[in-house]
N, C-alpha and C positions, 0 to 999 in steps of 0.2 A: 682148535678144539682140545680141549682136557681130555685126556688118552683113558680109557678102562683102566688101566695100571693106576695111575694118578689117583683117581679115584678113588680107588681101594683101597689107597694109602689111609688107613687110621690113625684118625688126629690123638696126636699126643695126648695123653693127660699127667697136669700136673701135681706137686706133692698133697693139694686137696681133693684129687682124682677128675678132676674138672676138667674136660677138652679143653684145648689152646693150641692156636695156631698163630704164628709169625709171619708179620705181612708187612712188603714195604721192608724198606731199611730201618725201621724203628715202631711198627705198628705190632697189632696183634690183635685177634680174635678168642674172646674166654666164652666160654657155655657155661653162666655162672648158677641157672638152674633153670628147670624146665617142669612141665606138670603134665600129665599124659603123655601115650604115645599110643602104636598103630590100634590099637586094642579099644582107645579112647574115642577116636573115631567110628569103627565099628558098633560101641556099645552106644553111642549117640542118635546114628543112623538106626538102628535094630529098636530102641525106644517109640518110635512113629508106631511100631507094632505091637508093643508090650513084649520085647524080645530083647537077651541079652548075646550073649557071646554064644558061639556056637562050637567047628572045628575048626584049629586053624586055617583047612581048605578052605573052607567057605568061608570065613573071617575073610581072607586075603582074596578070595574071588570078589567080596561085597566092595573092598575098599576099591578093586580096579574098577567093577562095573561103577561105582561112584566119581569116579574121575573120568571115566572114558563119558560118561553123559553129563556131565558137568552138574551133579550134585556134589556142592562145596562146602558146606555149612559145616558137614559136622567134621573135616581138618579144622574149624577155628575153635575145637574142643582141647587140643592141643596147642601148648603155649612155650616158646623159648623167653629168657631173659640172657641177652649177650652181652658181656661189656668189650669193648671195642674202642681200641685208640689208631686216629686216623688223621692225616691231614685236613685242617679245615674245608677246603674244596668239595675232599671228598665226603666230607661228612653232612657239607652244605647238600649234597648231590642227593644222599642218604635221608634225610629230614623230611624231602619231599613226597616218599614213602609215609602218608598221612595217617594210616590202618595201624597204630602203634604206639606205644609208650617212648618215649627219649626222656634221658633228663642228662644233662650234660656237664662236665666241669667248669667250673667258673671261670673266665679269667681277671674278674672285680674283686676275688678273695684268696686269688692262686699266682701267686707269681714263676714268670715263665723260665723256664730254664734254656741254657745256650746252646744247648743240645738238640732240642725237640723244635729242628725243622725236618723236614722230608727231601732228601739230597736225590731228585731219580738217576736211575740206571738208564732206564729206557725213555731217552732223549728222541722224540717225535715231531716231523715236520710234518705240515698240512700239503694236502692233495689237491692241486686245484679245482680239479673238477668234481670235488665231493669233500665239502665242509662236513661233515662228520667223521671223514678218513685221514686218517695221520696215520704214518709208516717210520717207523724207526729210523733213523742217522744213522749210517755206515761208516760216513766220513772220519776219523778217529780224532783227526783235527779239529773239525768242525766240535764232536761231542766232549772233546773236554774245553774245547771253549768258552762250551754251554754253560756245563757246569761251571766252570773258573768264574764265569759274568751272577751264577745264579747262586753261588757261597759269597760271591764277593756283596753281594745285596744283602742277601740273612743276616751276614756278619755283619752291615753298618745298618741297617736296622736295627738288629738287638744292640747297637753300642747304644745307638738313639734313644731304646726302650730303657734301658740300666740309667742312662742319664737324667731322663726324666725322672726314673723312680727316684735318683740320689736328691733333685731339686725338691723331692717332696710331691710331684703331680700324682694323683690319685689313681694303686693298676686298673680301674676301669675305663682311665681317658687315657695312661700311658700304652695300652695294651694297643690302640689305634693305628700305629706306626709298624706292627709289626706282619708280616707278609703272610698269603694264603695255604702256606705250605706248612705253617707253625701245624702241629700235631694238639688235637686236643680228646677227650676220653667222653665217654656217655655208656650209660645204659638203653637199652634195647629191648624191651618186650613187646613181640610180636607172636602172635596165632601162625598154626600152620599154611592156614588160604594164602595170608598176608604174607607170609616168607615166599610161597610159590611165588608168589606176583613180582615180588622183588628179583628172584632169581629167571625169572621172567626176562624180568628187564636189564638188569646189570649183569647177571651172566648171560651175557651178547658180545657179538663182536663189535658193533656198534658204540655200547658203552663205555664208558674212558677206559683208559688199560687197568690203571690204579684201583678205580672201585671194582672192576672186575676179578683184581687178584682175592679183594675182600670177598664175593661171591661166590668167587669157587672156595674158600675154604668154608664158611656159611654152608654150602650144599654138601660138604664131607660130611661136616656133622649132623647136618640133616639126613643123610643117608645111612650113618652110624646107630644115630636113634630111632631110626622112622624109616624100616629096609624096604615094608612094602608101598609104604607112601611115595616114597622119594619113589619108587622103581615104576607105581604106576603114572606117577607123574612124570619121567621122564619120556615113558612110552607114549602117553596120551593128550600132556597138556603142556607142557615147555614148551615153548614160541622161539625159546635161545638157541644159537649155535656153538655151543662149550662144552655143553655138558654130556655126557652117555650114562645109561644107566649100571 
């Protein structure tokens, strides 16, 4: 589980004042613009009545009583757009999240660089008796063997991929050859309901490690922007085991 401390940790913002977080050994999460927050919801819900904003008490009462009874509608009056560079895997993982915008980089108009695999840290075997459970390699031998076998692939892949390109093969059929780990970027816009559901599900322990790191840093800045959303969703409607309010 993600500690209180962790949490609290505020995501950097960069020289455009944009949240950014570092994920993975070459990834990253940007909060590259956003439209509404907790206020947004509030004045969404209070329109059913011809009612705007009120005090902040009761602002922030209405948004829990709305979570705790599961009226959701009006978090999808607030909107993130994230850009987000990830390994393919996990990004294949991510897409599946249907309630959203994606639009992604090319690899028919962008040629790859020799850099942009995902080399992990956190080398994982499977459990027999529970195929969604993998537990980290202790072994030290065993773990850089891993890796040693899993650079030694990227590496004659991408020689493969440069080859192709020098014969002139088009990067939309040469890109074919190259592994699941290759790093690639997209845009993100998602509503607040739909981010809940996401952190729902990939902030779990359950969920692969990798998309999980992406989730928790996802829920920082969700809870940076959106104190009482986030706080009464972690009381009332997360389903995950990661996260605290």
């Amino acid at each position: 589980m993600v500690t209180r401390e962790e949490l609290n940790e505020k995501p950097e913002a960069n020289e455009h004042n944009l949240f950014e977080a570092k994920v993975l050994d070459k990834g990253f999460v940007r909060l590259v613009d956003m439209m509404g927050d907790d206020y947004a919801a509030v004045k969404a819900a209070r329109v059913s009545y011809g009612q705007g904003l009120k005090t902040p008490e009761r602002d922030k009462a209405l948004i829990f009583y709305l979570m705790e009874h599961g009226h959701e509608t009006p978090f999808e009056h607030i909107v993130f757009t994230f850009h987000v560079k990830a390994p393919l895997f996990v990004a294949r993982q991510w897409f599946r999240h249907r309630i959203g915008s994606f639009n992604e980089i090319s690899q028919r108009y962008t040629e790859i660089k020799e850099e942009e695999f995902y080399i992990p840290e956190n080398v994982r075997v499977n459990v027999p008796e529970d195929r969604q459970k993998a537990v980290p390699v202790e072994d030290e031998g065993l773990l850089e063997k891993v890796k040693d076998l899993m650079v030694k692939s990227f590496e004659e892949s991408y020689k493969v991929y440069k080859e192709l390109l020098s014969l002139g093969v088009a990067r939309e059929l040469a890109r074919i050859v190259l592994p699941l780990s290759t790093y690639t970027q997209f845009y993100w816009t998602v509503n607040a309901r739909s981010l809940m559901n996401f952190l729902n599900l990939r902030a779990d322990s359950h969920a692969q490690w990798e998309i999980q790191q992406y989730a928790i840093a996802i829920a920082r800045m969700f809870k940076e922007k959106c104190p009482w959303t986030y706080e009464a969703f972690t009381k009332y409607a997360y389903r995950g085991d990661l996260l605290e309010a």
